[in-house]
N, C-alpha and C positions, 0 to 999 in steps of 0.2 A: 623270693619272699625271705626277711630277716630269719634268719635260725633260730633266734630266741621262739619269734613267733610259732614257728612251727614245733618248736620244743614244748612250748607255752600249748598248741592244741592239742598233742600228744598224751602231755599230762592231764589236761581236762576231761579226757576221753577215755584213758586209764583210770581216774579212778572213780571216775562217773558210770563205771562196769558195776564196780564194786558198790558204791553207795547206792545203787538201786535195789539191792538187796541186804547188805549186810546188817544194816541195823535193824530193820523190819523184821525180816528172815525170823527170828525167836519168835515175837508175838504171833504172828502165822501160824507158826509150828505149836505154840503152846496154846496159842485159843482155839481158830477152827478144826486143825488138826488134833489136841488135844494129849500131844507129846508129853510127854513125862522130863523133870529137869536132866537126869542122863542120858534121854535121848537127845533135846536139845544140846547138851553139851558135845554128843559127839558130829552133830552137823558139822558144830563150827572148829571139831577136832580134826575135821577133815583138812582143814589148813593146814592143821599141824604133820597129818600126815604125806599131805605134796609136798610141805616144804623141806622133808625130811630127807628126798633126793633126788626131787623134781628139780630145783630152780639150779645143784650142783651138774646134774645131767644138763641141763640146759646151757650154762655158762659154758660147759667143755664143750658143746655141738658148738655154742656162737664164738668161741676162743680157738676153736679148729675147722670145722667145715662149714658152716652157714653163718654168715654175716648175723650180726644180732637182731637191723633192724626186719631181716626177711624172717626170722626165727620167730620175732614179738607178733609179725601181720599172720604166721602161719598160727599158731599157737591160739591167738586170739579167735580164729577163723574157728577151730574143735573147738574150743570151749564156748561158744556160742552155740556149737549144734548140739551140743550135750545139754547148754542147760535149757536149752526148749524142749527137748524131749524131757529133760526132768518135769516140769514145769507143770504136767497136764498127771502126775504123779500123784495120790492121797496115800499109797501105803508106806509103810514105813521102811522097808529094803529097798526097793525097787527106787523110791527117790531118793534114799542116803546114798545109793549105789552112783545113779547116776551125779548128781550133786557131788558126788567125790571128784569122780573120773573129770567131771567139767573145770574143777577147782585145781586138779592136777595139773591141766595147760591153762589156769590162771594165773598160778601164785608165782611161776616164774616168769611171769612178762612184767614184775615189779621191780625183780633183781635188770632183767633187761632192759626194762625202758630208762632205768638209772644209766646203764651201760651206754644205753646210745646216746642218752644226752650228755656224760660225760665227753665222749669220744669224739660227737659233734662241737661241744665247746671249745675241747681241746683243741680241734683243728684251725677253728676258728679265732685260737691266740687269746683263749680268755680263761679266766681264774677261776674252777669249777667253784672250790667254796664259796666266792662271792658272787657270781653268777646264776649257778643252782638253784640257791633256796628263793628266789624272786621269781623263778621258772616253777618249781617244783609246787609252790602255793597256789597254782592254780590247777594242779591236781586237787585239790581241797573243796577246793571253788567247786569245782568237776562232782566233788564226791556231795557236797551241799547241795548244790542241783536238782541232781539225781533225789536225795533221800530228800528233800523237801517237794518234787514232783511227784513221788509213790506218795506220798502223803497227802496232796492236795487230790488226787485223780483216786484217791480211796484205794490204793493199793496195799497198805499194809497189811491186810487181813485175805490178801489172794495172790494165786501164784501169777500174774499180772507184773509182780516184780521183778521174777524169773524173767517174764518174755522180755520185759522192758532190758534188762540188765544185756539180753542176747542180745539185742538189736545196737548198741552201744558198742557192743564188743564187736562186731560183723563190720560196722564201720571202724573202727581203728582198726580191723584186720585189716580192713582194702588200704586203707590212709599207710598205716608202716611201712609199706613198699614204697613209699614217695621218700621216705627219710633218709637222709645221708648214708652212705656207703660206709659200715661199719669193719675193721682188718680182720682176716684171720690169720692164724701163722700155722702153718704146715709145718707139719711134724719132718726134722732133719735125720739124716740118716745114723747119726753119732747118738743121738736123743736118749735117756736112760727110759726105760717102760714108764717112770712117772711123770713123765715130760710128753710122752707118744699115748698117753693115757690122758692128759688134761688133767694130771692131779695134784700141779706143782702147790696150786692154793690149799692145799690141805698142809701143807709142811710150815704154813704158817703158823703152826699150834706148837713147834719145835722153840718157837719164841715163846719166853714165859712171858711177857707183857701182854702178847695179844691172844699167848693160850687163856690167862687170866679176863681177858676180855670177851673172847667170846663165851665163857664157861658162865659168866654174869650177865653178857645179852643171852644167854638160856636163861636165867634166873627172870629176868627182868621179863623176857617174852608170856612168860606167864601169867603176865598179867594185862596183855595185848587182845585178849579174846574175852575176858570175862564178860564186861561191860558190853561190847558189841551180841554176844548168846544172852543174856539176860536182862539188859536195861531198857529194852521196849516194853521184854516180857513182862517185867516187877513194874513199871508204870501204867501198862495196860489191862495186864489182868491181874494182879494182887492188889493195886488201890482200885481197880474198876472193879472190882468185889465190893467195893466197900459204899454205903450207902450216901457216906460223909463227902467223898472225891467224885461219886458220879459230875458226870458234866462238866469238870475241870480241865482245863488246857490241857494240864501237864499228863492225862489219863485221852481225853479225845484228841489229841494233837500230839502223841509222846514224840514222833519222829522229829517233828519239828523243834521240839522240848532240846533233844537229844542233839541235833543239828548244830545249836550253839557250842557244842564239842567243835565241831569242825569249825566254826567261824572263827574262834577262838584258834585253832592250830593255824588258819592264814596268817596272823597276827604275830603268832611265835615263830614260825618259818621263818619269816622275815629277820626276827631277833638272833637269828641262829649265829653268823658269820661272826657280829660285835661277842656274842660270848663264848665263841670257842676262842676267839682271838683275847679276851682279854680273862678267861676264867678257865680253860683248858677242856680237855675230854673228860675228865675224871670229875672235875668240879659241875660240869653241865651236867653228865648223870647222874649225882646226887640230885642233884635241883630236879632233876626227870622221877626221880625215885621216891622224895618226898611228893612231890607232887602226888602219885600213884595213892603212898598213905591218904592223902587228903583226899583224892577222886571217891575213893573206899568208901572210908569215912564221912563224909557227909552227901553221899546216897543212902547210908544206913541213917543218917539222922533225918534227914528230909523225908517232907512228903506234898504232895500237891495242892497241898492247903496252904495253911499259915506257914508251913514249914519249906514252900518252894523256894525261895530263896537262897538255901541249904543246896537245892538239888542245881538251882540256875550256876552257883557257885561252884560244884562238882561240876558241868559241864566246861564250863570256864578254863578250869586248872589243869581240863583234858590236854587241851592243846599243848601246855608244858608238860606233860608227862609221856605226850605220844611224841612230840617231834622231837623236843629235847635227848629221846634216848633215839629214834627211828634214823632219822634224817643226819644227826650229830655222828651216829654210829656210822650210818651207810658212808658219811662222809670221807670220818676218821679212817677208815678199811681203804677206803681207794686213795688216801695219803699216803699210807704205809705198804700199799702193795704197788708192783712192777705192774706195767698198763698191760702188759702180755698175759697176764695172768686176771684182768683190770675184772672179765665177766665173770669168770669161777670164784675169785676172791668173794665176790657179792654172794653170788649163790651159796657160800660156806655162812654169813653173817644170815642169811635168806635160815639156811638150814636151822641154826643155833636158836636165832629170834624167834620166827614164825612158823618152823619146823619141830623140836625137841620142846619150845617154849610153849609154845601154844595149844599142841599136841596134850603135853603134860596137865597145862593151865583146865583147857576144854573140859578135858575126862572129870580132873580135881574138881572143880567149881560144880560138875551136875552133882556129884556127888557130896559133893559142902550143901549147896541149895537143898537138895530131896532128905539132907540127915536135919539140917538147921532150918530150915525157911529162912522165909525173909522178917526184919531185915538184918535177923544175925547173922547169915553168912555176909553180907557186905563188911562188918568189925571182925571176919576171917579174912578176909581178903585183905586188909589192912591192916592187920597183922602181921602178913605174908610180908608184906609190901616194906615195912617197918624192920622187918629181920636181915632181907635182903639188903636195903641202905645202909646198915650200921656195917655188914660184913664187908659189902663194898668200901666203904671208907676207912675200912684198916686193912684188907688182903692191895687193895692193887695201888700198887705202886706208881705211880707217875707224874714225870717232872714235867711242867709246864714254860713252854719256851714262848712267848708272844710273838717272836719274830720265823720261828718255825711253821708257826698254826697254821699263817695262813699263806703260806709257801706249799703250794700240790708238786709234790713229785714225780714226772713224766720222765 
């Protein structure tokens, strides 16, 4: 079978995990359960907290002793039996507990299934950045699927999501064992302890170009989780309060609403390779960053009336603000790092983005939502969003080479 192909089912399956739950997941929590906005935010803080030294634990097991792709099938295998026992959960410990421990052996099989398709490319004599993002978009597809099927089969409002999301994950557990033979390198006898430790990827922050980089994909992860903890919740239960939006698409349908996020990110995946080649790393996070502003901002101005159009527009601008920095980043990291190092590198951008980032973002936002309501905290958010851009485009430094960009260093 072609590799792209099976690269191509890989990603579909990955994040077709995820979008069976993550967007839904709020409105659940915040209507039948009847969560409070800090309690939702620390659901989806729990990202922040696997990614905080889950997916660098992970990287060093698949960079020293277990191949990556038998590490993503084992990984995904727990995290499916966790989140079925979450699943059948109405209290509020007992499922955040479980829900963590599940999302713990999730959130690093995104750093590794980057790793194996890197690694599979690589062998295969082909140009990850230009090969990637045309593989990588049908994770998207995967994750549309997914949250447009909880939606149609009346999942968003039951833990139905949970099971659904296990069974997705149970199958790419079996399936990554079929994937290409990924290296490890044994620790040498000469080796210093940071070498015999898997921790050479952390001395990347000894560079001040990519210490300044990752300390901005923290800034910017921050705003990676808001929208997914509360943009079902503010469509479905703060306009379905309202007597005006009863019956509205954008209130009985939010997932679907919401979904054109992701149809829009296929769109800009693809766009990915032409503008790191001809506008650099530094130039496509800005364009990811305002974008961010405008996601903000025109959820707080829309509403599912006259005013959808606002919110169709905010879904839209999603796709440049998540892959432009997600996909551009993850890229940019496996350029500038040694292939020996290729899975821990990720797990360190894993850690920063969706670890310190999200982690922070989660907590922040329940706590903006429960002081502000809606829909002042979204003109908080984009605010945030608006500070971090300007900082960005005068702290980091970097020259743009058009004939370097799209040169992968192996």
């Amino acid at each position: 079978m072609n590799i792209k192909f099976r690269l191509i089912i890989m990603n579909f399956l990955q994040y077709a995990v995820w979008g069976a739950w993550l967007i839904s997941l709020g409105a659940y929590l915040g209507g039948m359960l009847e969560f409070s906005g800090q309690q939702i935010g620390s659901f989806f803080a729990t990202m922040g907290i696997a990614s905080l030294f889950m997916p660098a634990i992970m990287g060093i097991i698949a960079d020293r002793w277990i191949p990556a792709q038998k590490l993503l099938g084992i990984s995904h295998l727990i995290s499916a039996a966790l989140m079925i026992a979450a699943a059948p959960q109405t209290e509020y410990i007992p499922l955040y507990s479980l829900i963590l421990l599940s999302v713990m052996f999730y959130m690093p099989t995104i750093s590794l299934s980057n790793s194996v398709a890197y690694n599979a490319l690589s062998k295969a004599g082909l140009d990850t950045v230009k090969a990637f993002p045309p593989i990588r978009v049908w994770g998207t597809v995967g994750f549309i699927v997914a949250m447009i099927g909880v939606d149609l089969l009346g999942f968003t409002q039951s833990p139905m999501q949970l099971y659904t999301s296990a069974c997705i994950s149970i199958l790419l557990g079996v399936y990554a064992f079929t994937l290409p033979e990924c290296p490890i390198n044994k620790v040498g006898k000469n080796q210093s302890w940071v070498d015999t430790m898997g921790l050479r990827a952390f001395t990347l922050f000894k560079q001040k170009k990519m210490a300044i980089f990752f300390v901005f994909s923290m800034l910017l992860g921050v705003s990676l989780q808001i929208t997914n903890a509360f943009g079902n919740d503010y469509l479905t239960n703060y306009f379905g309060s309202m007597e005006i939006y009863k019956g509205t698409f954008g209130v009985e349908h939010a997932n679907i609403l919401i979904s054109l996020s992701q149809i829009s990110e296929t769109l800009c995946i693809l766009l990915i390779p032409f503008f790191l080649r001809r506008f650099g790393i530094k130039n496509v996070m800005l364009i990811s960053m305002c974008a961010w502003v405008l996601r903000f901002g025109l959820l707080g101005t829309g509403n599912p009336g006259s005013g959808v159009w606002m919110l169709i527009l905010s879904m839209l601008v999603y796709g440049v603000a998540f892959d432009f920095f997600n996909i551009s980043g993850s890229l940019y990291v496996d350029k500038e790092t040694d292939p020996s190092i290729r899975s821990s590198a990720q797990g360190v951008f894993m850690i920063m983005t969706n670890g310190f980032g999200a982690f922070i973002g989660s907590y922040a936002a329940g706590v903006v939502v429960d002081r502000f309501a809606w829909p002042t905290s979204w003109f908080v958010f984009a605010g945030y969003a608006l500070v971090v851009t300007i900082l960005f485009a005068v702290i980091f430094q970097y020259k743009h080479n058009p004939q370097e960009e799209v040169k992968v260093t192996h």
